[in-house]
C-alpha positions in Angstrom: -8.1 13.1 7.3 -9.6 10.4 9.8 -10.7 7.9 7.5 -7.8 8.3 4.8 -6.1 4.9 6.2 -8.9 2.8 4.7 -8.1 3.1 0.6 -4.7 1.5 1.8 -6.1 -1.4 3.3 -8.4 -2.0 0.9 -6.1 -1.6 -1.5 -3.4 -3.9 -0.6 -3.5 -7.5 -2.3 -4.3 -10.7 -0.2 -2.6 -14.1 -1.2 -5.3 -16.8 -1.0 -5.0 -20.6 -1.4 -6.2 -20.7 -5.1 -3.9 -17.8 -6.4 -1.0 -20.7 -4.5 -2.6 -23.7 -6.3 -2.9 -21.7 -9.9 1.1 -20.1 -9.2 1.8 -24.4 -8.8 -0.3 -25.5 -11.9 1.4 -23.0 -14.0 4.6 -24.2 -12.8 3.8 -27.9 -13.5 2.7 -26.9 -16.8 5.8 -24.6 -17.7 8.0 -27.6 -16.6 6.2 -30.2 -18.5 6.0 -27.7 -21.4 10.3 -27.3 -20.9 10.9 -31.1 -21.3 8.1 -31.7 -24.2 10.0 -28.8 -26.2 14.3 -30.6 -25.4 12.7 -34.1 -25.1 16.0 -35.6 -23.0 14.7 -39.1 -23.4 18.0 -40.6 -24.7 19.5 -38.9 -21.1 16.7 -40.4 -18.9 17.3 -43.4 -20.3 21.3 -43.7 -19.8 21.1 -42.3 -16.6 18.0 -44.1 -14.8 16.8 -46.8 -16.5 19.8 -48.7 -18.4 22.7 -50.1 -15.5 26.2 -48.9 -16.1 28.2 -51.4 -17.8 30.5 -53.6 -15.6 34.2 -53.7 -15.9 36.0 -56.9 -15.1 
């Protein structure tokens, strides 16, 4: 068959920008999601935003 190439072309998936920009929402939102549900707030805090205590 001559023209039995073409179905697989047609066939086969193309990645565009947008499908890369949903993939990237989706990820933000699974990660927000993750750290709305275990809420490490308490951890943040120690480990960012409060300065080790000094010892003299």
């Amino acid at each position: 068959m001559p023209g039995g190439g073409g179905a697989l072309k047609a066939m086969k998936p193309k990645i565009q920008s947008v499908d890369i920009q949903a993939a990237a929402g989706w990820g933000i939102a699974a990660a927000a999601g993750a750290i709305w549900i275990v809420q490490p707030f308490d951890w943040i805090k120690k480990t960012f935003i409060d300065k080790p205590a000094e010892e003299n």
